[in-house]
Biopython code that builds the backbone (N, CA, C, O; Angstrom):
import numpy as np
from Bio.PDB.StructureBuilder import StructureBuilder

atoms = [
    (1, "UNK", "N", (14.696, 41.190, 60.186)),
    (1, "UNK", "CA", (14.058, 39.985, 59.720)),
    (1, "UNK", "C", (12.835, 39.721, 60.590)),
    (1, "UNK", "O", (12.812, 39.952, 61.798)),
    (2, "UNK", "N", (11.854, 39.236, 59.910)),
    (2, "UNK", "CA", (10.680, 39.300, 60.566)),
    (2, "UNK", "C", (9.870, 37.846, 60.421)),
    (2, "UNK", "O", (9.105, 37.531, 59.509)),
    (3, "UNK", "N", (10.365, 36.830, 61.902)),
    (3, "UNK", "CA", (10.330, 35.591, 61.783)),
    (3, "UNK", "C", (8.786, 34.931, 61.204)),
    (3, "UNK", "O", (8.696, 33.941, 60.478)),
    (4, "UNK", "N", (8.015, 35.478, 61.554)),
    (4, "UNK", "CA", (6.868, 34.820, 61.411)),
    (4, "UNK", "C", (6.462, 35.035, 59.455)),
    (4, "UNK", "O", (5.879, 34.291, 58.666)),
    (5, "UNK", "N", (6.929, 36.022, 59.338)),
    (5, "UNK", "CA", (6.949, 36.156, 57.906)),
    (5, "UNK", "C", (7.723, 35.159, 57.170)),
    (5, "UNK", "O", (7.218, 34.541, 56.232)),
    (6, "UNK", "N", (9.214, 34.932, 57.645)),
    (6, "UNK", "CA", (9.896, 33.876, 57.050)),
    (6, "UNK", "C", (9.380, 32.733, 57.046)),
    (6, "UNK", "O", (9.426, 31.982, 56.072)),
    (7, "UNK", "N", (8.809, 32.457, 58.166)),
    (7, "UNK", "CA", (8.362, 31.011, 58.015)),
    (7, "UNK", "C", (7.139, 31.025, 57.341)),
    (7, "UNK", "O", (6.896, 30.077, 56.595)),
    (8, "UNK", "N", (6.194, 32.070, 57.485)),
    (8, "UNK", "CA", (4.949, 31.818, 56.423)),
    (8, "UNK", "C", (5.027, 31.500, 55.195)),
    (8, "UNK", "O", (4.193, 30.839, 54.577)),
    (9, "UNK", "N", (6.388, 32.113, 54.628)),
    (9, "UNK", "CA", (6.980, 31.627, 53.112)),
    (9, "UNK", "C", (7.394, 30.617, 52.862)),
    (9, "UNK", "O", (7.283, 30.104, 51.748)),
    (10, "UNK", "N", (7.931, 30.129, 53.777)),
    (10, "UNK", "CA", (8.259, 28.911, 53.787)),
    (10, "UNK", "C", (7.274, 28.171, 53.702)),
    (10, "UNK", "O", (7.138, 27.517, 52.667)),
    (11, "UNK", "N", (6.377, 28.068, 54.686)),
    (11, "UNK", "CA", (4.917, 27.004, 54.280)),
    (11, "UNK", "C", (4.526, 27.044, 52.680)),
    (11, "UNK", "O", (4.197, 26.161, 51.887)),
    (12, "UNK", "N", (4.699, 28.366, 52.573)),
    (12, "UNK", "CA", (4.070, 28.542, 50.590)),
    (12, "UNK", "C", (4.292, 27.776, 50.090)),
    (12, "UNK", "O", (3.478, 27.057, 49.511)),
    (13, "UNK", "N", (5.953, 27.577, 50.131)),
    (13, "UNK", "CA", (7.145, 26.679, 49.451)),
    (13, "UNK", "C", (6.438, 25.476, 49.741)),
    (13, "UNK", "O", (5.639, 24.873, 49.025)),
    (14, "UNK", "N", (6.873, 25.188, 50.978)),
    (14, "UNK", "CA", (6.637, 23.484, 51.076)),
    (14, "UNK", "C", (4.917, 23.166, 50.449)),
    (14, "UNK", "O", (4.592, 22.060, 50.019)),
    (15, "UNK", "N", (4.030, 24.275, 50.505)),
    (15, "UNK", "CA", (2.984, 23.252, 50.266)),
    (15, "UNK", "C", (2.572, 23.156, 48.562)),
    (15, "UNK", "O", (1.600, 22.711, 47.952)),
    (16, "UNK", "N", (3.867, 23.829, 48.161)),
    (16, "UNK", "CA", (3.249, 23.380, 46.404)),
    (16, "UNK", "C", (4.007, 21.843, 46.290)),
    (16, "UNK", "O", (5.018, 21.406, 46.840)),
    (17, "UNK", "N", (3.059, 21.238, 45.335)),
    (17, "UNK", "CA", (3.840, 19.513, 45.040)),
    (17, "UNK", "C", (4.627, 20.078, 43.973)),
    (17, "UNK", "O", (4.315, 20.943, 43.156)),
    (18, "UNK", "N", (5.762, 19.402, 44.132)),
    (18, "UNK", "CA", (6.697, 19.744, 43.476)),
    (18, "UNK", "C", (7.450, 18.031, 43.140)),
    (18, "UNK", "O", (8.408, 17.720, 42.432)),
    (19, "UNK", "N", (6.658, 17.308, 43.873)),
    (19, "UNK", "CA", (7.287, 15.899, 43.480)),
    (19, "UNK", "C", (8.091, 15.280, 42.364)),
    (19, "UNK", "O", (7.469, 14.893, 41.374)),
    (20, "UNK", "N", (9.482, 15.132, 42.410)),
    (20, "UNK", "CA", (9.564, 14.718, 40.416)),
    (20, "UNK", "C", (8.840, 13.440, 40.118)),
    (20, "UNK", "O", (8.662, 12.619, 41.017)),
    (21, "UNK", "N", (8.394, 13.223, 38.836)),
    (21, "UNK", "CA", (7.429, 12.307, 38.235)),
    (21, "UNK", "C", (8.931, 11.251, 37.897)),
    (21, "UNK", "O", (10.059, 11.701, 37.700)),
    (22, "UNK", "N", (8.727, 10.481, 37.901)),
    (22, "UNK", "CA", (9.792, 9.333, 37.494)),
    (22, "UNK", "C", (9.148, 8.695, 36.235)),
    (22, "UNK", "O", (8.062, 8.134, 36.090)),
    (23, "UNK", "N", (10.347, 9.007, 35.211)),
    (23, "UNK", "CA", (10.104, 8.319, 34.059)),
    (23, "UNK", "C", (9.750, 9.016, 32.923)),
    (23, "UNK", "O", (9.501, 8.531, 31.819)),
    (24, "UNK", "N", (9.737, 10.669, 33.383)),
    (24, "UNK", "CA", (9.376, 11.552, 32.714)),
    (24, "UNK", "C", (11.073, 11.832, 32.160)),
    (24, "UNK", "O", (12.073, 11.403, 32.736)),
    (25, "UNK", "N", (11.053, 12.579, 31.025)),
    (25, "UNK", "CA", (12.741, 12.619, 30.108)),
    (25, "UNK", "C", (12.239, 14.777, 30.146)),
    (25, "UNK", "O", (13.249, 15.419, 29.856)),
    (26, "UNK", "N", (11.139, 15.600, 30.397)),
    (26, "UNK", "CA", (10.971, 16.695, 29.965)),
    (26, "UNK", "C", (11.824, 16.873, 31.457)),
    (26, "UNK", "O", (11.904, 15.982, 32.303)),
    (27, "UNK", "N", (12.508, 18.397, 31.579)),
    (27, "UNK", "CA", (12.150, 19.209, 32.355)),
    (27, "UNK", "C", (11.659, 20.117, 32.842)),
    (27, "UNK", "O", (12.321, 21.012, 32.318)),
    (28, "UNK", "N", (10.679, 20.804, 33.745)),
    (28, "UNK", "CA", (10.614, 20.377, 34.802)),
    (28, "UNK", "C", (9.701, 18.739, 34.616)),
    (28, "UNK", "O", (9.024, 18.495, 33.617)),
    (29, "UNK", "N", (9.833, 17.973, 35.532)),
    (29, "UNK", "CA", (8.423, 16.903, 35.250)),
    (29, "UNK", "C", (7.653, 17.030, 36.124)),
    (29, "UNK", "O", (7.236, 15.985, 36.621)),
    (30, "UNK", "N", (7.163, 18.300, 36.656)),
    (30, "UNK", "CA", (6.026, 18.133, 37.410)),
    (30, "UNK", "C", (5.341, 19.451, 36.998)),
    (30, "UNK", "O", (6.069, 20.267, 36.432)),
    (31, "UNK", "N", (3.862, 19.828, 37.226)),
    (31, "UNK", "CA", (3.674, 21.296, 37.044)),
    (31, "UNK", "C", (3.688, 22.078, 38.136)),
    (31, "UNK", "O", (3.387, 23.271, 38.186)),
    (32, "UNK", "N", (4.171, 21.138, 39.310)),
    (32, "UNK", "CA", (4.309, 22.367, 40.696)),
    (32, "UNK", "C", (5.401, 23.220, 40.580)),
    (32, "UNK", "O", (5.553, 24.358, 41.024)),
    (33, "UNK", "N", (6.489, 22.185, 39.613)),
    (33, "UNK", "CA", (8.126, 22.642, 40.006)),
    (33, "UNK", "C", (8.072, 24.167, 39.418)),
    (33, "UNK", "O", (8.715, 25.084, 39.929)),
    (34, "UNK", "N", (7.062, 24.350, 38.066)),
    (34, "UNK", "CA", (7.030, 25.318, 37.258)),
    (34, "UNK", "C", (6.069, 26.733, 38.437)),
    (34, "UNK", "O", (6.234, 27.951, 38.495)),
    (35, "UNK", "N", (5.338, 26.021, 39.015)),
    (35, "UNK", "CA", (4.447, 26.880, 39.596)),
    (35, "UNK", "C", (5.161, 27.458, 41.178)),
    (35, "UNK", "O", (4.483, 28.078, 41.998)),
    (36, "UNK", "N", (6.429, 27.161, 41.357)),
    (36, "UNK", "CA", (6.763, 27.241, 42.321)),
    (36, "UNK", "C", (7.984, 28.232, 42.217)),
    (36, "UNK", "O", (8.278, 29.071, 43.068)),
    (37, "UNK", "N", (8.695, 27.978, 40.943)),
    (37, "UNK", "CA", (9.466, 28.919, 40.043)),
    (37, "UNK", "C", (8.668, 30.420, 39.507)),
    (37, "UNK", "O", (9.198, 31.510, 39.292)),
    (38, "UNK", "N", (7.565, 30.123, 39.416)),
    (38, "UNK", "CA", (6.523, 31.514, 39.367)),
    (38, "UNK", "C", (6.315, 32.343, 40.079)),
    (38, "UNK", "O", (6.375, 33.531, 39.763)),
    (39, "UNK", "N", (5.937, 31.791, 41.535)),
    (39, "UNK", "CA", (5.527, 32.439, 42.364)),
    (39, "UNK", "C", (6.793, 32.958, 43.146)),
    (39, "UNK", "O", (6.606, 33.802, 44.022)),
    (40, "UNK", "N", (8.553, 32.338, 42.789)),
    (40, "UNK", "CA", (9.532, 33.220, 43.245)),
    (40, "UNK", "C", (10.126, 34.044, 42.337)),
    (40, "UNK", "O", (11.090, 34.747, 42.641)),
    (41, "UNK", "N", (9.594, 34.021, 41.149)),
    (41, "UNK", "CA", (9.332, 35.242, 40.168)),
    (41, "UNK", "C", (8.715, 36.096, 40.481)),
    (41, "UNK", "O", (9.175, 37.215, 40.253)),
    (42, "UNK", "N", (7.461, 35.986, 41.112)),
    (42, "UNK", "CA", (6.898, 37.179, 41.695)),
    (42, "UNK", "C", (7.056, 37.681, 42.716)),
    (42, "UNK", "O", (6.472, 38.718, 43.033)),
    (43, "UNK", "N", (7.893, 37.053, 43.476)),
    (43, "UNK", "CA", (7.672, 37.685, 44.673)),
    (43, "UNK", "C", (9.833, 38.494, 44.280)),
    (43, "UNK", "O", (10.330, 39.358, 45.003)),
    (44, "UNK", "N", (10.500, 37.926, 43.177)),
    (44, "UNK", "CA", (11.457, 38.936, 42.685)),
    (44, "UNK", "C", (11.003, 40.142, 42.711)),
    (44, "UNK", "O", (11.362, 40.982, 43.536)),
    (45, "UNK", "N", (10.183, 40.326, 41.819)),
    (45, "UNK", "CA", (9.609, 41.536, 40.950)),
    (45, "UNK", "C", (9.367, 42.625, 42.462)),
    (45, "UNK", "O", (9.905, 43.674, 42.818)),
    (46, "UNK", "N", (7.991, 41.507, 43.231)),
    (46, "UNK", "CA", (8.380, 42.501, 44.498)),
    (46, "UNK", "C", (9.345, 43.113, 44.922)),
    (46, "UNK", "O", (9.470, 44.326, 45.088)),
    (47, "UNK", "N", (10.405, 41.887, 45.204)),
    (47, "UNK", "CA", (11.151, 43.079, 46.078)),
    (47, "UNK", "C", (12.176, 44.253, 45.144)),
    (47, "UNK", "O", (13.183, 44.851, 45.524)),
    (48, "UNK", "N", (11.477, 44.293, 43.814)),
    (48, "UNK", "CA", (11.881, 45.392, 42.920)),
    (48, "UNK", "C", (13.567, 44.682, 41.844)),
    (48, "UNK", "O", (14.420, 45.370, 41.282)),
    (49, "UNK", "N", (13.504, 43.570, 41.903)),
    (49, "UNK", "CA", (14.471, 42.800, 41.047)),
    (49, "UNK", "C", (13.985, 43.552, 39.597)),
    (49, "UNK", "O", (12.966, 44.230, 39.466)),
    (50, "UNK", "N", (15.052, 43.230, 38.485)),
    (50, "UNK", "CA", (14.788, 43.905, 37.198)),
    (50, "UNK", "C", (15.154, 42.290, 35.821)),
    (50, "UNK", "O", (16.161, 41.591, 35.934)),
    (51, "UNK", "N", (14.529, 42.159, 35.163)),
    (51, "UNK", "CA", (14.743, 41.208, 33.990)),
    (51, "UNK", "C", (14.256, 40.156, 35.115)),
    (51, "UNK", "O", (15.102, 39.937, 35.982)),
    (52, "UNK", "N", (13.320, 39.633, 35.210)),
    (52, "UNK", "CA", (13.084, 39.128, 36.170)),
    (52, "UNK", "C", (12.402, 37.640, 35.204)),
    (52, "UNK", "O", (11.482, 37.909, 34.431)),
    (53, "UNK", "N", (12.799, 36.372, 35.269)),
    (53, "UNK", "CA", (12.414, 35.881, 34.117)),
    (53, "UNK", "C", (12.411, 34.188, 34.400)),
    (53, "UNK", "O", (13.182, 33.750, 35.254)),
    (54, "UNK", "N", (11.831, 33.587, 33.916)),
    (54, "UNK", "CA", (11.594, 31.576, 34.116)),
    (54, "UNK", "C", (11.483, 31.018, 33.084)),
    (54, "UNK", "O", (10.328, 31.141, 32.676)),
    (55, "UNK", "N", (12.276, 30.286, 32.240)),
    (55, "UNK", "CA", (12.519, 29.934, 31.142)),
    (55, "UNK", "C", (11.284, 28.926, 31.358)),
    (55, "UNK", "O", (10.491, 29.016, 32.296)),
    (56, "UNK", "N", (11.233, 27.683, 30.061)),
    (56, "UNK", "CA", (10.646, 26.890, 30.185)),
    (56, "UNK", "C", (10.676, 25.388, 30.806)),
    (56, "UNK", "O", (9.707, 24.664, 31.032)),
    (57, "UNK", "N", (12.262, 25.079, 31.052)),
    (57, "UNK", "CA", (12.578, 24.621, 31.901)),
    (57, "UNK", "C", (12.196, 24.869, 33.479)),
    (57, "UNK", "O", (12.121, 24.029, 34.375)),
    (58, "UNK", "N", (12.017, 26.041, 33.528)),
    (58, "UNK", "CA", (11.825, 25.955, 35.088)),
    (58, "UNK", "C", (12.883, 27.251, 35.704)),
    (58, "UNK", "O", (12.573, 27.729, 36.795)),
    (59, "UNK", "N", (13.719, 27.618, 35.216)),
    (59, "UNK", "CA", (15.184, 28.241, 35.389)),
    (59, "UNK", "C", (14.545, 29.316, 35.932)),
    (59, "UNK", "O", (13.410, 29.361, 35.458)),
    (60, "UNK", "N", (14.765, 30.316, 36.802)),
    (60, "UNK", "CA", (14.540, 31.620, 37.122)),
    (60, "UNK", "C", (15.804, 32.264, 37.343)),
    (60, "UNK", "O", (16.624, 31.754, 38.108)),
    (61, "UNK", "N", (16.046, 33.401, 36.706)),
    (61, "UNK", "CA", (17.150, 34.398, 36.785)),
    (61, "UNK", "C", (16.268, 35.622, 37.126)),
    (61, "UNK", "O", (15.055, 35.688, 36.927)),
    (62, "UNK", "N", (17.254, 36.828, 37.809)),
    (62, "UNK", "CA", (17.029, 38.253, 37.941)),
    (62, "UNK", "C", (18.077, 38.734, 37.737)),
    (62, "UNK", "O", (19.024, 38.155, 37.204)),
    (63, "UNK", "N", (18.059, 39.823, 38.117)),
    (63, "UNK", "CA", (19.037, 41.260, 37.802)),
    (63, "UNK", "C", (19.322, 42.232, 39.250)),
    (63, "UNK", "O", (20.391, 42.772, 38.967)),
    (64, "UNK", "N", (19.106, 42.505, 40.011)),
    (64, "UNK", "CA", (19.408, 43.827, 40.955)),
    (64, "UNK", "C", (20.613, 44.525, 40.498)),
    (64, "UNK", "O", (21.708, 43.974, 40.604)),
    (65, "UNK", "N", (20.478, 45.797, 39.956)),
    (65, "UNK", "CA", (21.290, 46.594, 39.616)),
    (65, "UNK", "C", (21.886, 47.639, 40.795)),
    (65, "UNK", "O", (21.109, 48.339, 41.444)),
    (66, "UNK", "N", (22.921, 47.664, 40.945)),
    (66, "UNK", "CA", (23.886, 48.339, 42.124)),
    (66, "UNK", "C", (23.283, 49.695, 42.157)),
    (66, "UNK", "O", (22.824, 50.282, 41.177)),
    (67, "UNK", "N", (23.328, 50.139, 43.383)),
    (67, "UNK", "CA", (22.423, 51.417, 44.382)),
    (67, "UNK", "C", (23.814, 52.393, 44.838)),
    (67, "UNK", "O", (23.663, 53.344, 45.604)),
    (68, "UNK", "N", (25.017, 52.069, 44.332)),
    (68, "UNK", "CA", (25.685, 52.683, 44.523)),
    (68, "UNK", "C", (26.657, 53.476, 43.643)),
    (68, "UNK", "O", (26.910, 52.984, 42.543)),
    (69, "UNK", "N", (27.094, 54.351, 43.895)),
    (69, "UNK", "CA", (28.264, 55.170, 42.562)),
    (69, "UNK", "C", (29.771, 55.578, 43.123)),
    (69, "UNK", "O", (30.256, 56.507, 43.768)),
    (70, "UNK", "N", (30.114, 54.661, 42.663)),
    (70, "UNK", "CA", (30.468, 54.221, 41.163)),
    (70, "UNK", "C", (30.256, 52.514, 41.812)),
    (70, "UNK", "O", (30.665, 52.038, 42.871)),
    (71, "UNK", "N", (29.461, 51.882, 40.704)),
    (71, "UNK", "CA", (29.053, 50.597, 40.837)),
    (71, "UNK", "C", (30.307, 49.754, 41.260)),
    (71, "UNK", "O", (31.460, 49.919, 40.862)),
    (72, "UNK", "N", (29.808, 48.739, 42.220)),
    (72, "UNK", "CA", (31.499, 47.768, 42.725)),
    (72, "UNK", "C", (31.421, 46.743, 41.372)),
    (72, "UNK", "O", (31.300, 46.819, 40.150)),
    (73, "UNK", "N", (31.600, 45.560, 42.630)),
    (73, "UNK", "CA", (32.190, 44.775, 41.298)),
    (73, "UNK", "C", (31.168, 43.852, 41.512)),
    (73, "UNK", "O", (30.935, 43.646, 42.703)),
    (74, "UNK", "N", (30.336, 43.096, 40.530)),
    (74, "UNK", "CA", (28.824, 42.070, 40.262)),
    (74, "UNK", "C", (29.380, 40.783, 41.312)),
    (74, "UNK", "O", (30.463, 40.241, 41.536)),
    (75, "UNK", "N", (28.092, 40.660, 41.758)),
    (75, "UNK", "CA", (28.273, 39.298, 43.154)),
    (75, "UNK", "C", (26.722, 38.758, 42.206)),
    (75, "UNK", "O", (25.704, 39.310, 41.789)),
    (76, "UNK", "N", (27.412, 37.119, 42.205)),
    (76, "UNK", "CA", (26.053, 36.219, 41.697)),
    (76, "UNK", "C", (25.806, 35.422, 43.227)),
    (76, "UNK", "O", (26.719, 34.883, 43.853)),
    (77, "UNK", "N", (24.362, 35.476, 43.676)),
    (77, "UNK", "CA", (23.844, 34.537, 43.938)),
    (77, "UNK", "C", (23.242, 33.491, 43.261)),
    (77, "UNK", "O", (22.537, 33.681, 42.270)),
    (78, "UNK", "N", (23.489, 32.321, 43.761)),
    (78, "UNK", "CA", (22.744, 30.813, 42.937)),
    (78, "UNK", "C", (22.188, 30.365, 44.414)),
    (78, "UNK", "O", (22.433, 30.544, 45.607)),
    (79, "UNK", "N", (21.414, 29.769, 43.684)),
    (79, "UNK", "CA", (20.494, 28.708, 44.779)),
    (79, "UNK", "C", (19.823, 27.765, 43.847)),
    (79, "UNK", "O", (19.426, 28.126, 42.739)),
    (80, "UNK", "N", (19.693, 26.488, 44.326)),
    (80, "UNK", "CA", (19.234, 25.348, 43.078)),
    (80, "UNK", "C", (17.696, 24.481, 43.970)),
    (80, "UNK", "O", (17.542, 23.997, 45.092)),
    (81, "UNK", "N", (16.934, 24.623, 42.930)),
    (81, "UNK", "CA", (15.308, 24.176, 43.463)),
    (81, "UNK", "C", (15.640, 22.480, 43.269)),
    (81, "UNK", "O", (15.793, 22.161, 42.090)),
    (82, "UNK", "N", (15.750, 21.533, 44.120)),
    (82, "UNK", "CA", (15.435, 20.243, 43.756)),
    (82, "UNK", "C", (14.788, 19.276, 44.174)),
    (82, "UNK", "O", (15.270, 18.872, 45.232)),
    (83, "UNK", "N", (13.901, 18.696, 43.838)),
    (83, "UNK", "CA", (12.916, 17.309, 44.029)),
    (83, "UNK", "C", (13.483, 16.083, 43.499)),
    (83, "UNK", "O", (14.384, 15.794, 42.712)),
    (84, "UNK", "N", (12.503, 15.368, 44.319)),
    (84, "UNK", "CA", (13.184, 13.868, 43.687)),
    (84, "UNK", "C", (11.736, 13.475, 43.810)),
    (84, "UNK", "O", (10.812, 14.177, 44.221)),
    (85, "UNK", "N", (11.679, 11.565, 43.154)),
    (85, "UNK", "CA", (10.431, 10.975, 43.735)),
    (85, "UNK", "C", (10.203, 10.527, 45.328)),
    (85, "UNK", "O", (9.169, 10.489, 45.995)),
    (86, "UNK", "N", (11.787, 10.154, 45.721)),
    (86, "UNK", "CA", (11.497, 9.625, 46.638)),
    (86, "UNK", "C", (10.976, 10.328, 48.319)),
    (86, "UNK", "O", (10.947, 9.756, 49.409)),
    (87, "UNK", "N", (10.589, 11.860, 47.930)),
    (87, "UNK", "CA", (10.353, 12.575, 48.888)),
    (87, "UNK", "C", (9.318, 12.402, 49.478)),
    (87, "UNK", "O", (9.038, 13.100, 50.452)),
]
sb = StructureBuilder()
sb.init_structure("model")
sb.init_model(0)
sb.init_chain("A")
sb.init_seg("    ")
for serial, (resi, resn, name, xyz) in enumerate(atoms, 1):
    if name == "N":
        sb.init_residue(resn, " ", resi, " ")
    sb.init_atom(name, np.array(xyz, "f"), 0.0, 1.0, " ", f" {name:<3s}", serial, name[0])
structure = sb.get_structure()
């Protein structure tokens, strides 16, 4: 792991607004939340993820397909993006 890298990503993160809009009924209600969901779409694809994809909601899913034979058994990671107004 290569600290200064981690945290440079991290700045990425924090500096898109991602604020939620209050009073808005769409999701996402902001256009950072969408633009922030993009850019960890791309940086999937980098690290060679497959179906790599962001609905219109905002949702991002991938794929990594097992490197090994005979394939084990499927492990999901989740992680959940959330804003509020009052941030």
């Amino acid at each position: 792991m290569n600290p200064e890298r981690l945290l440079n990503r991290f700045l990425e993160y924090v500096a898109v607004e991602t604020t939620s809009v209050e009073g808005v009924s769409e999701y996402p209600s902001s256009p950072g939340q969408l633009r922030l969901g993009q850019r960890i779409v791309e940086e999937l694809r980098q690290l060679g993820l497959q179906q790599v994809e962001q609905d219109a909601h905002g949702l991002v899913w991938a794929s990594l397909p097992a490197n090994v034979d005979p394939p084990g058994a499927t492990i999901a990671f989740l992680a959940h993006l959330d804003t509020s107004p009052e941030a």
